[in-house]
C-alpha positions in Angstrom: 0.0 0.0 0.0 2.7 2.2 0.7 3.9 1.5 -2.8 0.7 2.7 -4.3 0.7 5.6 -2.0 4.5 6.9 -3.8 3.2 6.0 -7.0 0.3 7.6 -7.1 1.9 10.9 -5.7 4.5 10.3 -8.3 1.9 10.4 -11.6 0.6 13.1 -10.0 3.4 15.0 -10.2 4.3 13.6 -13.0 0.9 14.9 -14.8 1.3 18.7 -13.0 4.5 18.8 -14.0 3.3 18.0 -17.8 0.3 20.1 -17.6 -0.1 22.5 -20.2 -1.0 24.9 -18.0 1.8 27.1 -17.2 0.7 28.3 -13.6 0.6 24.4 -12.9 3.9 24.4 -14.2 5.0 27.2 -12.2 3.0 25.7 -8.9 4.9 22.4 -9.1 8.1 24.0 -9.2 7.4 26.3 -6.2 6.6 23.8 -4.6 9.2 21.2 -5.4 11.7 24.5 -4.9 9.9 24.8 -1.5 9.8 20.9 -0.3 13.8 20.9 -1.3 14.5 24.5 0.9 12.4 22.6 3.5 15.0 19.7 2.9 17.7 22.0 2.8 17.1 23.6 6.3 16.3 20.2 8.3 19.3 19.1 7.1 21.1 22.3 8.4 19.8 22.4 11.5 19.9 18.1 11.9 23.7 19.0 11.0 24.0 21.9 13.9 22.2 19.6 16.4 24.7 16.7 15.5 27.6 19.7 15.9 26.4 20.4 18.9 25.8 16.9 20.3 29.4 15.8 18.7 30.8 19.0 20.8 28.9 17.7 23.7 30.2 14.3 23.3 33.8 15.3 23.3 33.6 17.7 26.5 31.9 14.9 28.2 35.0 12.8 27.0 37.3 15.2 27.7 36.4 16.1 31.3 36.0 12.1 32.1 39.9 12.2 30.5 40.4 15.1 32.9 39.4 13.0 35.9 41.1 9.8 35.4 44.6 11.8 35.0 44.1 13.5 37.7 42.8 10.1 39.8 46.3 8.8 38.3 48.4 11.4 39.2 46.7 10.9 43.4 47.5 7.2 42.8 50.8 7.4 41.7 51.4 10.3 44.1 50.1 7.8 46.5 52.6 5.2 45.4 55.3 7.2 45.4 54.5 8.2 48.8 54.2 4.8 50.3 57.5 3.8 48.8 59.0 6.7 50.5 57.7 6.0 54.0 58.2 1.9 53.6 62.3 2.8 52.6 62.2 5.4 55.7 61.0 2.5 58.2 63.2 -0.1 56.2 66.5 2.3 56.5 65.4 3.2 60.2 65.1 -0.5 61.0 68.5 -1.1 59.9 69.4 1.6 62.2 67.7 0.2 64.8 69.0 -3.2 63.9 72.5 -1.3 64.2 71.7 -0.4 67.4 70.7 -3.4 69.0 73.6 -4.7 67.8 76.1 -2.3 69.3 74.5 -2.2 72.9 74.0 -6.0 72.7 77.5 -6.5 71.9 78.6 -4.0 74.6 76.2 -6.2 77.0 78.0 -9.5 76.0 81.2 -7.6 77.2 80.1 -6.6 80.0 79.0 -10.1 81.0 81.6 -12.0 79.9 84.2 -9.5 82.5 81.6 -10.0 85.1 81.7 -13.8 84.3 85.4 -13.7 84.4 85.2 -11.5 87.8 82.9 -14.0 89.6 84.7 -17.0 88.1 88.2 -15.1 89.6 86.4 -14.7 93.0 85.2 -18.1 93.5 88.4 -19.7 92.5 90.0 -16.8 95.4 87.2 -18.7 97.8 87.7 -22.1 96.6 91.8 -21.7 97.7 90.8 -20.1 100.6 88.1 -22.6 101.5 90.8 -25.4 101.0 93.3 -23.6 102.8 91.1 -23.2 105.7 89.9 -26.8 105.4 93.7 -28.0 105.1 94.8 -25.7 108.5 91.6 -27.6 110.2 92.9 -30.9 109.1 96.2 -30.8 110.6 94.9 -29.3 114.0 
């Protein structure tokens, strides 16, 4: 039906535009010169409305852009940050380690000269002891 429908409205422009008639003539042409202006300006404004939603399009794309640098940039600021702080406590660690070290060493020092001392003192007690033990002995 549709078919018919374009058909039919092509013989009839078909016959106007073969009339004899030359305001017929002239009618048809004004008015295929009017349907092709119409043409001509939907086109023009479906062309700045697809401008316009294009332009849209890319300031939407461009501010999303926007955001994920600057999400990247606070990540790998982030990063960077933690890196930082994790070698700070690594290097004080090893200073602390260095430490511990140094003051147990000076401990293990300071225990063996005590060990030393006491051992020095008991043998002192032990002679004693036996000398005391010998003098009771021959009495």
């Amino acid at each position: 039906m549709e078919e018919e429908k374009k058909n039919g409205l092509l013989t009839v422009l078909g016959q106007l535009a073969h009339s004899g008639h030359a305001w017929v003539q002239f009618g048809t042409l004004v008015l295929i010169g009017l349907t092709g202006l119409g043409n001509w300006v939907a086109t023009w404004k479906s062309a700045d409305r697809n401008k316009d939603e294009i332009e849209i399009s890319r300031r939407v794309a461009f501010e999303g852009e926007q955001r994920i640098k600057q999400e990247l940039v606070r990540q790998v600021a982030e990063i960077h940050k933690w890196m930082k702080d994790a070698t700070d406590e690594f290097h004080e660690g090893n200073a602390d380690s260095a430490f511990n070290r140094k003051m147990l060493t000076g401990m293990e020092e300071e225990l063996t000269a005590f060990e030393s001392d006491v051992r020095h003192s008991l043998n002192n007690q032990t002679q004693l002891l036996n000398g005391l033990k010998d003098k009771a002995e021959k009495k």
